[in-house]
DOGU-201683 format. One record per atom (N, C-alpha, C): residue in one letter; x, y, z. Coordinates in steps of 0.2 Angstrom, whole numbers, plus 2048, in hexadecimal, padded with zeros to 3 digits. Each point is the difference from the previous one (the first is absolute). Layout:
AXYZ ...
END
This chain:
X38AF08582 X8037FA7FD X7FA7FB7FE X8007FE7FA X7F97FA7FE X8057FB800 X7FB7FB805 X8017FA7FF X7F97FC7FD X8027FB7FD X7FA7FC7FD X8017F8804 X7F97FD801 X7FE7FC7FF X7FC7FD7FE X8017FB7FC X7F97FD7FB X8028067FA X7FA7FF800 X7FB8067FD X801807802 X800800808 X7FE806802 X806804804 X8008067FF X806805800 X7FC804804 X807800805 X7FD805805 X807804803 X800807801 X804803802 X802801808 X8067FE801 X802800806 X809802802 X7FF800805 X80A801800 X8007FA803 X8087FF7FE X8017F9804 X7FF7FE807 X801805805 X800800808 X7FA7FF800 X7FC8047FF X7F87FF800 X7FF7F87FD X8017FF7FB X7FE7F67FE X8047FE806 X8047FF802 X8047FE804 X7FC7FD806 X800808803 X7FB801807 X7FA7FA7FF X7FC8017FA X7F97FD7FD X8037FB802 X8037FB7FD X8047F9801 X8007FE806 X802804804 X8057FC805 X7F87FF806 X7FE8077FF X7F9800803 X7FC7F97FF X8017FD7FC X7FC7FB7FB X8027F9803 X808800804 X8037F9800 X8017FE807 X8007F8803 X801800806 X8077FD7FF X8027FF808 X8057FF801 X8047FA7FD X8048007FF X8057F87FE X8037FE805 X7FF7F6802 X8037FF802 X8057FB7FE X805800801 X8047FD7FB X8057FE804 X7FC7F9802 X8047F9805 X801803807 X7FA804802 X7FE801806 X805809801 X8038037FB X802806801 X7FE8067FD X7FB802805 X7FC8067FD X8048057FB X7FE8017FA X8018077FF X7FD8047FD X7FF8067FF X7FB8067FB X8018027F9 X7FB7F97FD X8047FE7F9 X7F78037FB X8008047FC X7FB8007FC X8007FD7FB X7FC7FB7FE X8027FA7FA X7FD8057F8 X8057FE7FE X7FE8047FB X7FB7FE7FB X7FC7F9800 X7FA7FE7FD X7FD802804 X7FC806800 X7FC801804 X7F88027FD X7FD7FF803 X7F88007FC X7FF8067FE X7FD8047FB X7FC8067FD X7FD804806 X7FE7FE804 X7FE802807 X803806801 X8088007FF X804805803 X8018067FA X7FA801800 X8018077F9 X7FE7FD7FB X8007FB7FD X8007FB7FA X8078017FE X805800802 X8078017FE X8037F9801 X8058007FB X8037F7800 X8068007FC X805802807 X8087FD7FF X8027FC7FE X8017FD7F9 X8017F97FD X80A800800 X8038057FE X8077FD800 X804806807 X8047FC802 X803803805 X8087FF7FE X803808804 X8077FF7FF X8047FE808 X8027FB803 X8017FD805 X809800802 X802804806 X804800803 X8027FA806 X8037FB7FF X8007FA805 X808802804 X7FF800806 X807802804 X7FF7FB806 X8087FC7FE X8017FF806 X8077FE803 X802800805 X808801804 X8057FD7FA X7FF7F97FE X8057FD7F9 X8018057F8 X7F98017FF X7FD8057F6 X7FB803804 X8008037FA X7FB8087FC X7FD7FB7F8 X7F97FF800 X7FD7FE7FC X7FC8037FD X8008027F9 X7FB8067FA X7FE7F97FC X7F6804801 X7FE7FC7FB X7F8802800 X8007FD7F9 X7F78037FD X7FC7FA801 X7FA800806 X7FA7FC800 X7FC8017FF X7FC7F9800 X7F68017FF X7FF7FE805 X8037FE805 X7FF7FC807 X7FF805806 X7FA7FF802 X7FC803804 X8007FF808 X8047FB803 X8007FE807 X8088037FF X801800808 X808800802 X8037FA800 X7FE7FB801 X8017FA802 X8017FF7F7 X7FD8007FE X8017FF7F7 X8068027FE X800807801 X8068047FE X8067FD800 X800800807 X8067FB806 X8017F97FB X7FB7FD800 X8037FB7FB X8028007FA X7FB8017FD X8058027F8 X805800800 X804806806 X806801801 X8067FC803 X7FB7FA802 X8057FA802 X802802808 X7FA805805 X801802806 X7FA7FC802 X8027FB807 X7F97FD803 X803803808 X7FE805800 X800802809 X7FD7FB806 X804800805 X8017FD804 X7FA802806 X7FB7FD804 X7FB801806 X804808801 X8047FF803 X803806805 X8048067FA X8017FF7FD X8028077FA X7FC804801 X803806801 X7FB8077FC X7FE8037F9 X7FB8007FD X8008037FA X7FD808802 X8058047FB X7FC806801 X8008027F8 X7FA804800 X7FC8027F9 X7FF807801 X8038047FA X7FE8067FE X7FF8037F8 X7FC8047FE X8008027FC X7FF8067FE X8038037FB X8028067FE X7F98037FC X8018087FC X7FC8027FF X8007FD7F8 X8067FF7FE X8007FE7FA X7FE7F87FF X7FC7FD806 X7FE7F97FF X8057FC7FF X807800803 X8057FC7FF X8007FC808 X7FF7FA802 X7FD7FC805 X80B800800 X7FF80080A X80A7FE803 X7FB7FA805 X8047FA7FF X7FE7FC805 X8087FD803 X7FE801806 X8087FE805 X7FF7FC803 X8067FC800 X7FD7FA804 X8057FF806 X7FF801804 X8067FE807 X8007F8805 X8047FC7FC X8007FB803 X8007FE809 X7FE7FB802 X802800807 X8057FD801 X802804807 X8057FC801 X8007FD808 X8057FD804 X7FF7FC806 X805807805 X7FB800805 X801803805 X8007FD809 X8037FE805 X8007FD806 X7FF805804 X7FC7FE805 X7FF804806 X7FF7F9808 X808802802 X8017FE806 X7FE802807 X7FA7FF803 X7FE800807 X7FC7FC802 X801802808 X7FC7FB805 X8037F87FD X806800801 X8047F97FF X7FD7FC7F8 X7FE8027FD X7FC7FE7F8 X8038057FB X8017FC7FC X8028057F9 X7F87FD7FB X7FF8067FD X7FA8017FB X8048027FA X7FF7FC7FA X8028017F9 X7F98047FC X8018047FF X7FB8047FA X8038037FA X7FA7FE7FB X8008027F8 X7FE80A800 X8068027FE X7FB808800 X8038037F9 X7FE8057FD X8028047FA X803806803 X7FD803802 X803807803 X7FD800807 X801807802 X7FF801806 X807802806 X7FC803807 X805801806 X8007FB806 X804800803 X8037FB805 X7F8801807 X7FC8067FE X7FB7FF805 X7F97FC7FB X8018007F9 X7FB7FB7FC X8007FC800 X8087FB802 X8017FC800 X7FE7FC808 X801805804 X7FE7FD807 X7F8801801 X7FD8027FD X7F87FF800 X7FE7FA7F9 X8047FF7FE X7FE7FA7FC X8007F9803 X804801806 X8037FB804 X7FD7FE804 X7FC807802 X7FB801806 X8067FE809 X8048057FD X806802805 X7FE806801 X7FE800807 X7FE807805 X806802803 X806807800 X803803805 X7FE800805 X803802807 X802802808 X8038057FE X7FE806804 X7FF804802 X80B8037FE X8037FA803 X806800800 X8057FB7FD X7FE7FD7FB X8007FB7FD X8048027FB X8067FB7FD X8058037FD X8007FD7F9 X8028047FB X7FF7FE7F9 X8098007FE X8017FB7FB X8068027FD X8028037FB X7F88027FF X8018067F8 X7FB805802 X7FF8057FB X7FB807803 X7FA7FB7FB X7FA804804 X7FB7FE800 X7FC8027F8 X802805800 X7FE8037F9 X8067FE7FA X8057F9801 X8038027FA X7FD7FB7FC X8038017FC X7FF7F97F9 X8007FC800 X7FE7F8800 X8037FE801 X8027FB7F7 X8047FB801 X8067FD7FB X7FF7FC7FF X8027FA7FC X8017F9802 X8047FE804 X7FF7FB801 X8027FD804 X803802805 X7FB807805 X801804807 X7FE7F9805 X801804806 X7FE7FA806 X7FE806806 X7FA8027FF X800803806 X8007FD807 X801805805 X8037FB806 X7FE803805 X7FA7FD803 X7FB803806 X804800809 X803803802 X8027FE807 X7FA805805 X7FE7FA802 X7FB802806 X804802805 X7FC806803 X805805809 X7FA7FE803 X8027FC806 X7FB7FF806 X805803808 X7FC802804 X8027FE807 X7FF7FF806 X8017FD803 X8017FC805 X802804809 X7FA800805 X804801804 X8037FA804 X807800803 X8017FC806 X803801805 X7FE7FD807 X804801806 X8057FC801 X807802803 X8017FD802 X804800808 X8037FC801 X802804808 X8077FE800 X804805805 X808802800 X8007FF807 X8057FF803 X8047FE808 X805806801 X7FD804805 X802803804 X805801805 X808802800 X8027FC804 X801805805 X8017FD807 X7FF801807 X8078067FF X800804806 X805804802 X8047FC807 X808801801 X8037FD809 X801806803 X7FD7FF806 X802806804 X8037FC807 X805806801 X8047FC806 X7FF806804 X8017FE809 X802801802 X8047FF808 X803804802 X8067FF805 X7FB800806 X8067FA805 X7FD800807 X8047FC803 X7FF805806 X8057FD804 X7FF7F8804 X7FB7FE800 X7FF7F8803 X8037F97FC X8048047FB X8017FB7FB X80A802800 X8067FB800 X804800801 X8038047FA X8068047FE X7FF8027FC X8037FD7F9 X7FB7FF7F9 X8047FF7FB X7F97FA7FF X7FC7FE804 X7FA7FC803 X7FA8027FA X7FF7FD7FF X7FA7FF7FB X7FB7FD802 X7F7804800 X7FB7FC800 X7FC8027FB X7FB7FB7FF X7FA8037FC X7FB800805 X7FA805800 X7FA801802 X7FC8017FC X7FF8017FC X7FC8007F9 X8017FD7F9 X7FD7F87FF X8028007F8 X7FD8047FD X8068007FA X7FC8057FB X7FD7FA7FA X7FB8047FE X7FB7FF7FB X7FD8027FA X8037FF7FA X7FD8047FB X7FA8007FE X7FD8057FD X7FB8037FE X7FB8017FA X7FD8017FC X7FF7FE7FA X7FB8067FE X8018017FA X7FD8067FB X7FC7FC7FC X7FA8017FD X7FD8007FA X8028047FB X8008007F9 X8018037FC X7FF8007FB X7FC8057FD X7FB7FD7F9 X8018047F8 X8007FD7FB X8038017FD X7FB7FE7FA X8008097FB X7FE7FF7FC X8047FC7F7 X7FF7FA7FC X8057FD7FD X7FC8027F6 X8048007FD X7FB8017FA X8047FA7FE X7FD7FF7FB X7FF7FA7FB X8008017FC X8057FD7FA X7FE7FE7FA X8017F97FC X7FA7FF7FE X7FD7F97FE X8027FB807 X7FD803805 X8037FC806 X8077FF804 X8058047FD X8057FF802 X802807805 X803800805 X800807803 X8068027FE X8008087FE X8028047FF X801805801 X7FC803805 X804805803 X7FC7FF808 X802805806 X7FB7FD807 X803809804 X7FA802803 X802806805 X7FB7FE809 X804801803 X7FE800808 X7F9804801 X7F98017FF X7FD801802 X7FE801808 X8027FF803 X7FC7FD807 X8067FE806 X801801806 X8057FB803 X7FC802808 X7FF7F9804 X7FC802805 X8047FC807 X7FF801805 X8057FC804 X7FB7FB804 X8047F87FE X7FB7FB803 X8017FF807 X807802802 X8027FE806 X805804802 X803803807 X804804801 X8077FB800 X805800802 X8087FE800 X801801807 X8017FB803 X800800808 X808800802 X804804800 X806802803 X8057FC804 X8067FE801 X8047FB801 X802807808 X7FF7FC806 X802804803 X8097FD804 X804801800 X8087FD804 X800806806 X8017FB804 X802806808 X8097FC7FF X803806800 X80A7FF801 X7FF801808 X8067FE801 X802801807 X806801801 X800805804 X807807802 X8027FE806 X7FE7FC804 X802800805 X8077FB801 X805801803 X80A7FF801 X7FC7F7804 X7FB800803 X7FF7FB805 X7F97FE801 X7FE7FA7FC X7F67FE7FF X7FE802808 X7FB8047FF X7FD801804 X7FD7FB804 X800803806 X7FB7F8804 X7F9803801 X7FD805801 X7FC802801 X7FA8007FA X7F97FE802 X7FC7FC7FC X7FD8077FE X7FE806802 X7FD8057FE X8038037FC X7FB8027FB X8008027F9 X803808801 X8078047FE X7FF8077FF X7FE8047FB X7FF805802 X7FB8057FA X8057FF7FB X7FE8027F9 X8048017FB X804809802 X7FE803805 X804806801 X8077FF805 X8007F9801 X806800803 X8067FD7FB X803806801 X8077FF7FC X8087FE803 X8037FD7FE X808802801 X8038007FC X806801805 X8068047FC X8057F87FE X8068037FE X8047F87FD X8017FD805 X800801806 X8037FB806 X7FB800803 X7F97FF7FF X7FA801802 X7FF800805 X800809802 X7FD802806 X7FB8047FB X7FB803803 X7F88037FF X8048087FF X7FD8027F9 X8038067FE X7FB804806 X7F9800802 X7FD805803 X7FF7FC807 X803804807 X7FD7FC807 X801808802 X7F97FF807 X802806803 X8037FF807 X8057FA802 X805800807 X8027F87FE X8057FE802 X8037FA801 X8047FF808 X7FD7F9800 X802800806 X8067FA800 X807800805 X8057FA7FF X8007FD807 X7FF7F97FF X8017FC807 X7FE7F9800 X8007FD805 X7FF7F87FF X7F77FE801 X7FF7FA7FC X7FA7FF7FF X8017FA802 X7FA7FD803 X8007FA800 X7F97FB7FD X8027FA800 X7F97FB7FC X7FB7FD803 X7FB7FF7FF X7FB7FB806 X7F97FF7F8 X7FF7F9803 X7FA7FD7FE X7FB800803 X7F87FE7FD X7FA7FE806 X7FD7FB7F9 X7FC7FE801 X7FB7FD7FF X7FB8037FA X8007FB7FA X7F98067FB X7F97FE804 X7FF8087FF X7FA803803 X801805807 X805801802 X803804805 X7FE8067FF X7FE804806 X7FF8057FF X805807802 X8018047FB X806805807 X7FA806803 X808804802 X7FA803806 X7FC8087FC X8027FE7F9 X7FD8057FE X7F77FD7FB X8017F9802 X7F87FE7FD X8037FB7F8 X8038007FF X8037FC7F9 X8057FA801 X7FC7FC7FB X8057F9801 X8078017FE X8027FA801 X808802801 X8018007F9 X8068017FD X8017FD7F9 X807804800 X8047FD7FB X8068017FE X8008067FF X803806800 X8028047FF X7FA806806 X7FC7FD803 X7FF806806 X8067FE805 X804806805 X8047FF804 X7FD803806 X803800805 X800802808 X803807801 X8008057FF X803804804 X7FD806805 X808805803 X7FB804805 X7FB8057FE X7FA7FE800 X7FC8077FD X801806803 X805802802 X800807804 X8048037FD X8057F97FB X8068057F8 X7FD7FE7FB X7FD7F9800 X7FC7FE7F9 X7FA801801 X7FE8047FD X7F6800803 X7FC7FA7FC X7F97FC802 X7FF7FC7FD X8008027FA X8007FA7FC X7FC8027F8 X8078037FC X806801802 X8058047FB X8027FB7FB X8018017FB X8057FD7FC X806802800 X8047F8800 X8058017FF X8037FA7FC X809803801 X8017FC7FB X8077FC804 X8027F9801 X8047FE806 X8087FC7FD X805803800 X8067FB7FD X805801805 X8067FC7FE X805802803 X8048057FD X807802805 X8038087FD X8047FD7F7 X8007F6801 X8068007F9 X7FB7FC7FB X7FA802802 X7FD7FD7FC X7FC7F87FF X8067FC804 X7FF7F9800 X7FA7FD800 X7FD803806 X7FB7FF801 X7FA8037FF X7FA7FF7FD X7FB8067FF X7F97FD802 X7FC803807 X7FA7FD801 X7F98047FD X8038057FC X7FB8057FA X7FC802802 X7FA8027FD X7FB804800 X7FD7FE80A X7FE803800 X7FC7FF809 X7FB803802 X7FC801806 X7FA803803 X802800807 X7FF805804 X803800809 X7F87FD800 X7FF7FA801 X7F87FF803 X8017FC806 X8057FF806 X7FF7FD807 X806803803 X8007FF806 X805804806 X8057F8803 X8058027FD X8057FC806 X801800805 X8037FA803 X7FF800807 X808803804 X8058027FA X805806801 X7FE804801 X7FB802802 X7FE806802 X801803806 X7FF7FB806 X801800805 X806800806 X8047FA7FB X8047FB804 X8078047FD X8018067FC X806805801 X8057FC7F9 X7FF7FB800 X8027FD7FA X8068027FC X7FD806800 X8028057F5 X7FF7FE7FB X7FC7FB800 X7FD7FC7F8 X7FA807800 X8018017F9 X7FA8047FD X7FB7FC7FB X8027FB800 X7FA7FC7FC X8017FA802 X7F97FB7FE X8007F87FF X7FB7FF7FA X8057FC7FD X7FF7FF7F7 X7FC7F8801 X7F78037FF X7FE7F77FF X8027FC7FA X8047FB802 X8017FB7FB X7FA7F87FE X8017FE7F9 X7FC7FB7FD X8027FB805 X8047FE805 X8027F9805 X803804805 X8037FB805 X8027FF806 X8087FF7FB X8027FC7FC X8058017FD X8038067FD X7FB8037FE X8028067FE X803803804 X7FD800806 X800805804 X8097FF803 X7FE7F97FF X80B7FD805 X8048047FA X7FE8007FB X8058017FB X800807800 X7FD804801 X800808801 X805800807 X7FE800803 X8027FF808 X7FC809801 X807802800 X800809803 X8068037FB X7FC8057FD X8078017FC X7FF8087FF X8048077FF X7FF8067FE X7FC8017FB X7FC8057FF X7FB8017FC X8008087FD X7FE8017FB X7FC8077FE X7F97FE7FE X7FD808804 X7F87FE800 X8018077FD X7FB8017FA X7FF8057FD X7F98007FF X7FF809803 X7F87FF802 X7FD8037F6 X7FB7FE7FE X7FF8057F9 X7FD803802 X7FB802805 X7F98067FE X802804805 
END
């Protein structure tokens, strides 16, 4: 192809002029919006070649604009045209082989991005919802949530919406509650209630991991549970006994009765009259032990020292309960038939008992 300039004629194809040119031209800026514009007054430098009329395509979202210049800037162009692009517009420039210039213009338009409690307004032309968050100089978390994909397009007037995921551990503590345990004894009258043990609750730690977003908790799972204190048990002693026991010694918990509370396990019983007597605290008997309620007096030849037993009458009425043979009666001698002497808490006691029939049931 000859192209001429001036005078001077030199053969070229267009792509090659083209190339020469663009090689030849800096950048345009055109109200701070870079684009890759070769001005078409361009110095002889670039081959000696000189584009004087141009056929120009103007596009944009509203018309499509045809028209023949001598105007060499984009910025020129655009006006002639009666286009003044705005700071944030894109202009993009291309040109074909046949020297026909397309300039496109894509307006800005307003874009929001709401996070970290702030909404940020931005001017953009094109672009994805992650160019938009680096124009913002808004960094992701790892698990941070978007309301649109990262990669779309964004529109006018979108709103992107940043929800920060944080979280949080926390402990806290939980109350324990105690277990009642009962049990039956005979020194207690029956239907008799006591407590020996309060009970007391307990307490757990409990730690718990919470996720967040934008601070507000939304979901939580049990990480962790440790125990701060044990739950101290509610002990109740019932009593089975038809008649409160007078006797102050405690019976094993293996002594049992039946409904009309006789001792489900003895190995002999014995039936006959007993009689009462007091001494003094600190007395001793004749087996070494202070006196106390519930040791009695019998003959160690049927009761051997140290037997357990258990002491009532045949109807019940009266019940001197759990026992221990720890001193010798002085029925032993004197032909009596008393088989025992039940120490009581007085001398009143004692009149009030007088001498009455007894079962002595031996346990061991």
């Amino acid at each position: 192809m000859d192209n001429v300039a001036g005078n001077i004629k030199v053969r070229r194809s267009l792509p090659a002029v083209f190339s020469a040119i663009c090689e030849a031209m800096p950048k345009i800026d055109i109200k701070k919006t870079a684009v890759m514009l070769c001005p078409f007054g361009a110095a002889l430098a670039a081959g000696a070649v000189m584009l004087n009329m141009k056929h120009v395509k103007i596009v944009t979202p509203d018309k499509t604009a045809n028209l023949i210049t001598f105007k060499a800037s984009v910025s020129d162009i655009l006006n002639s045209a009666g286009i003044i692009p705005s700071e944030n517009d894109k202009i993009l420039l291309s040109v074909n082989d046949d020297n026909n210039v397309t300039i496109k213009v894509l307006p800005a338009f307003k874009v929001t991005v709401t996070a970290d409690n702030q909404i940020k307004t931005l001017m953009t032309a094109d672009g994805t919802v992650a160019d938009i968050l680096k124009q913002a100089n808004i960094k992701l978390g790892p698990e941070d949530i978007l309301n649109m994909p990262k990669d779309a397009k964004v529109k006018p007037n979108d709103n992107i919406v940043v929800s920060r995921v944080t979280y949080e551990t926390k402990v806290s503590y939980v109350s324990v509650p105690f277990k009642t345990e009962t049990q039956t004894t005979i020194n207690l009258k029956k239907g008799v209630q006591k407590v020996i043990q309060e009970g007391k609750e307990g307490q757990n730690a409990i730690t718990k991991r919470i996720k967040l977003v934008n601070g507000k908790a939304v979901q939580e799972e049990i990480i962790g549970e440790s125990v701060v204190t044990q739950p101290v048990n509610k002990k109740i002693l019932i009593g089975t006994a038809s008649s409160t026991p007078v006797s102050n010694v405690v019976s094993p918990s293996s002594l049992k009765l039946d409904k009309k509370g006789v001792p489900l396990h003895y190995s002999h019983c014995y039936k006959g009259k007993a009689t009462a007597y007091y001494a003094k605290p600190g007395t001793k008997t004749s087996t070494g032990r202070t006196v106390k309620v519930g040791y009695v007096a019998v003959d160690p030849s049927k009761i051997p020292y140290g037997s357990k037993l258990y002491i009532m009458t045949p109807d019940g009425s009266y019940v001197y309960g759990y026992a221990i043979a720890a001193d010798t009666g002085a029925f032993v001698h004197n032909g009596s038939g008393i088989i025992a002497d039940l120490f009581m808490p007085s001398r009143e006691a004692c009149r009030k008992f007088g001498a009455r029939t007894v079962l002595i049931y031996v346990l061991n």
